[in-house]
PLY file of the C-alpha trace (Angstrom):
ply
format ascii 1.0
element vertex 83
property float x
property float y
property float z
element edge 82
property int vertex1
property int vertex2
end_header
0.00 0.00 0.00
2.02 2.99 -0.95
0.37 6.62 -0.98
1.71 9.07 -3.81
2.86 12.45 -2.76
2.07 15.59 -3.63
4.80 17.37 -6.00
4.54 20.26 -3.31
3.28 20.23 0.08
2.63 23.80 0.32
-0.64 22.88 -1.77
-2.25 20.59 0.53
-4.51 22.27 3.39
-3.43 21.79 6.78
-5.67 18.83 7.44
-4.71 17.17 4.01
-0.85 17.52 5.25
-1.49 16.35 9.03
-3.54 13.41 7.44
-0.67 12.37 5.06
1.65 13.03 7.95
0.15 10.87 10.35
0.09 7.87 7.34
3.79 8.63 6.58
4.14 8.13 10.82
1.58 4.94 10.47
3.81 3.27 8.12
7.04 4.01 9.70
5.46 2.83 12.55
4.57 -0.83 10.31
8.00 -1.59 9.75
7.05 -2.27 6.37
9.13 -0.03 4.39
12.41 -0.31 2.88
15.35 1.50 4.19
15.19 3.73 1.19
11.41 4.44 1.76
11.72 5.22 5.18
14.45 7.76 4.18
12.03 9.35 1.86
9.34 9.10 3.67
10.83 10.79 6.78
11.94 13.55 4.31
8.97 14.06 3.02
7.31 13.79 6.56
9.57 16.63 7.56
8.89 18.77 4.90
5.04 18.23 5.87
6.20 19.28 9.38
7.64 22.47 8.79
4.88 23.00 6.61
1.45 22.41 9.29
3.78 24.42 11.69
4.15 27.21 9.26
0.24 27.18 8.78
-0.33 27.04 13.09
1.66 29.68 13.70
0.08 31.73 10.90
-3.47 30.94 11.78
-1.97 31.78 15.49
-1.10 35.19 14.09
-4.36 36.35 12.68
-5.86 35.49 15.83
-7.24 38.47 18.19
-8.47 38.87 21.32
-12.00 40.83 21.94
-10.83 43.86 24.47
-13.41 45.02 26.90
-14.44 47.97 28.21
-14.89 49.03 31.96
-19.02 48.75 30.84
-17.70 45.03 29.70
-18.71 46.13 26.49
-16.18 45.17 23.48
-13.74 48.21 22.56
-12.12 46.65 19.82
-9.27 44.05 19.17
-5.94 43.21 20.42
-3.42 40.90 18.58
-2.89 37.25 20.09
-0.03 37.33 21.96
0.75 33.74 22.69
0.93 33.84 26.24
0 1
1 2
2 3
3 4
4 5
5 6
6 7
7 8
8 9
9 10
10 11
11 12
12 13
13 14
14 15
15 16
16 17
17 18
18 19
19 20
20 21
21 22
22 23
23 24
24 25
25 26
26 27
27 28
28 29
29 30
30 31
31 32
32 33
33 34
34 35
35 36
36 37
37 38
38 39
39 40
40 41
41 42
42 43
43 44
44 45
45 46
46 47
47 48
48 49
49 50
50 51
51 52
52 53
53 54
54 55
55 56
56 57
57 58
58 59
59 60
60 61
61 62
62 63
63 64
64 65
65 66
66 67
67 68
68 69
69 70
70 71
71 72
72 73
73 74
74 75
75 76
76 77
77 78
78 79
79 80
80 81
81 82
């Protein structure tokens, strides 16, 4: 059972790159593949890494927090900051 790969993960959604992630991490897991498919599918898997972090820390970004006023009425919006 061997999944083709994208030509570029930057084109797969988040949830289409944790999904092939975690069947890159399934197989690994098997013991199944070769020594040369492990190597490129750890490559790839790290590629798809770097990528879904890329995506969380953007989506982290855009995120805002609702600031209130005394009234606990909303004032406007803050950026996330993380902590």
């Amino acid at each position: 059972m061997t999944e083709t790969a994208p030509t570029n993960v930057t084109d797969l959604s988040f949830e289409d790159a944790l999904k092939r992630l975690e069947a890159i991490v399934s197989r690994l897991e098997s013991g199944d593949a070769s020594l040369d498919e492990s190597i490129s599918l750890y490559a790839e898997g790290d590629k798809l890494r770097g990528q879904c972090e890329a995506r969380l820390a953007a989506a982290q970004a855009r995120i805002e927090k609702i600031t209130l006023g005394q009234d606990g009425r909303p004032t406007g919006t803050q950026p996330f900051d993380g902590g």
